[in-house]
C-alpha positions as a Markdown table, in Angstrom:
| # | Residue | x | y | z |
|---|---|---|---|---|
| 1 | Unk | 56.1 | 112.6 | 74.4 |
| 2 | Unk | 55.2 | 114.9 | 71.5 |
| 3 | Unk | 56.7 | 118.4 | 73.1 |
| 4 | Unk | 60.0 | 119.6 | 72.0 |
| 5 | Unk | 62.3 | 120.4 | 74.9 |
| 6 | Unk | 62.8 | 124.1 | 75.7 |
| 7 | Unk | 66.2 | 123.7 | 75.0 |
| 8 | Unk | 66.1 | 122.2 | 71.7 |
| 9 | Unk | 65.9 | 125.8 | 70.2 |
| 10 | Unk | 66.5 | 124.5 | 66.1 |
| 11 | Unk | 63.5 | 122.3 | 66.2 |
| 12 | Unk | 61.4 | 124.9 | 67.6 |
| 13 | Unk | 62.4 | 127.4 | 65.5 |
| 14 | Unk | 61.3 | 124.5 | 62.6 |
| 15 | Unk | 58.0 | 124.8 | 64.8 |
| 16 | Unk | 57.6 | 128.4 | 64.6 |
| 17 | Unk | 58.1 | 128.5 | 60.9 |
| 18 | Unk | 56.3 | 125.2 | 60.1 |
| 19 | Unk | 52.9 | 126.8 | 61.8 |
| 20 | Unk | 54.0 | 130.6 | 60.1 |
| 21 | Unk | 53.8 | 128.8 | 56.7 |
| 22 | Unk | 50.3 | 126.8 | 57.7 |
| 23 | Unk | 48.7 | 130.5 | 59.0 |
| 24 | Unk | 50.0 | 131.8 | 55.9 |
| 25 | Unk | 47.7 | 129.6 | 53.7 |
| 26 | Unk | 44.6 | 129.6 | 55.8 |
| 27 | Unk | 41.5 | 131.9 | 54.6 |
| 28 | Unk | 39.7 | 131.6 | 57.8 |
| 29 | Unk | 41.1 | 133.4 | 60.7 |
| 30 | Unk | 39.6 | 130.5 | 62.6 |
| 31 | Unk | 41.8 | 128.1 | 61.6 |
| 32 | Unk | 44.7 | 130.8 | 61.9 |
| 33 | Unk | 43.9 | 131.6 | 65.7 |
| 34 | Unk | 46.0 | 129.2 | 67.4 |
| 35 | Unk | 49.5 | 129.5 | 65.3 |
| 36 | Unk | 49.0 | 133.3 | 65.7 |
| 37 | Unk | 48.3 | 132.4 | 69.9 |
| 38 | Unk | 51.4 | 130.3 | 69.8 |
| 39 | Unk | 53.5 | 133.2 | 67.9 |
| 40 | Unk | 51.8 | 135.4 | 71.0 |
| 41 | Unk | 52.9 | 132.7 | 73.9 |
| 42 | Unk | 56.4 | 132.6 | 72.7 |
| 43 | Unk | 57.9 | 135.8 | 71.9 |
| 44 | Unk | 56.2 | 137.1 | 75.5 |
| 45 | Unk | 57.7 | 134.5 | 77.4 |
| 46 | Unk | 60.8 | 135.8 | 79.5 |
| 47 | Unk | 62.2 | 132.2 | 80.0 |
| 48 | Unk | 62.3 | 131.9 | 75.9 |
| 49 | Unk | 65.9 | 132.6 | 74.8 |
| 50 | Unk | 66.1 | 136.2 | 72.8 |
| 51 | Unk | 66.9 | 135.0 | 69.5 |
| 52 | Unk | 63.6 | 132.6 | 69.2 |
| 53 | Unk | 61.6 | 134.8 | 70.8 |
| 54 | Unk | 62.3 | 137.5 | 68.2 |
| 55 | Unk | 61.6 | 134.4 | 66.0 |
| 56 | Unk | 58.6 | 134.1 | 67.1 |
| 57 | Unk | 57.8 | 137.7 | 66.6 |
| 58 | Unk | 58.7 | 138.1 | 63.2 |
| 59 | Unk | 56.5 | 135.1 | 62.1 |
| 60 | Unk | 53.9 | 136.8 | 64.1 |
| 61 | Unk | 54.6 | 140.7 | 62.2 |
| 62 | Unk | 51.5 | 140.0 | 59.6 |
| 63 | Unk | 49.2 | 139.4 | 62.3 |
| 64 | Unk | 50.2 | 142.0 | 64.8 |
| 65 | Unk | 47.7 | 143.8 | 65.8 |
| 66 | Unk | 47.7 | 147.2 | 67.6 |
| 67 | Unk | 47.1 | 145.6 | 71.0 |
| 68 | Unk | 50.0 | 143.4 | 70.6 |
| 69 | Unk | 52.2 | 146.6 | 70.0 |
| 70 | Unk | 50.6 | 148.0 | 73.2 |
| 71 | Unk | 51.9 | 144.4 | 74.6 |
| 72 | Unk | 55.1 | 145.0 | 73.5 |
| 73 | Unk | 55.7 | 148.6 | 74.5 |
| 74 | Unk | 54.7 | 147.5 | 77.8 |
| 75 | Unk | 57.1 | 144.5 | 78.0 |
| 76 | Unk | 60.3 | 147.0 | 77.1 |
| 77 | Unk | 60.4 | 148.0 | 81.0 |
| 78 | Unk | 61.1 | 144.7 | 82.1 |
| 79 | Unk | 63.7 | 143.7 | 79.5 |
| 80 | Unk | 67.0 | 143.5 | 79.3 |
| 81 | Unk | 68.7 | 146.7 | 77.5 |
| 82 | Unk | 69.8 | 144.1 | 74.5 |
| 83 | Unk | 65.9 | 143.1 | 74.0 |
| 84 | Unk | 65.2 | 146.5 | 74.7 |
| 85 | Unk | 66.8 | 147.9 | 71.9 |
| 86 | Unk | 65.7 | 145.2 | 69.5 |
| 87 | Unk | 62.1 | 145.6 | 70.7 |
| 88 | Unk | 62.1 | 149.0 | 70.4 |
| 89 | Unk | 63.8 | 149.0 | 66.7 |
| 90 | Unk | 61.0 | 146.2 | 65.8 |
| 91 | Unk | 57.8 | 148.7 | 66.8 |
| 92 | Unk | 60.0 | 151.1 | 64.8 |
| 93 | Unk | 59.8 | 149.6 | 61.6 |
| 94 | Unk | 56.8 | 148.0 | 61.5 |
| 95 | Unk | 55.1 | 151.5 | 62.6 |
């Protein structure tokens, strides 16, 4: 009652974007904490399906810190090859 389903992956992208565009207009980092925690929570959950999790990630790029790149270097072991690669091409371009 008031969660999407994990499987309902177009309304949770909706999600993802709806709470990119509310961060986006926020002055206060405050107020942007917990969309930027929810980017966070998705794209480093392994039972999220790739395609939202890199979703989730790119909504998340203005806010990445360089602790969350740490996060993600250290998440490449554990991947799949596919992720791998797109990981690895992500901390490419945005570094």
């Amino acid at each position: 009652a008031g969660r999407i389903p994990a499987d309902d992956y177009r309304r949770r992208a909706h999600l993802l974007r709806t709470a990119a565009s509310y961060a986006g207009f926020q002055e206060t980092e405050t107020v942007r904490a917990p969309a930027k925690a929810f980017f966070r929570a998705v794209w480093t959950d392994r039972t999220v399906g790739p395609q939202l999790r890199l979703f989730a990630l790119q909504q998340h790029r203005r806010y990445l810190t360089l602790d969350d790149a740490m996060a993600i270097k250290g998440m490449l072991e554990g991947e799949a090859e596919p992720m791998r690669w797109a990981l690895s091409d992500f901390l490419f371009e945005l570094f």
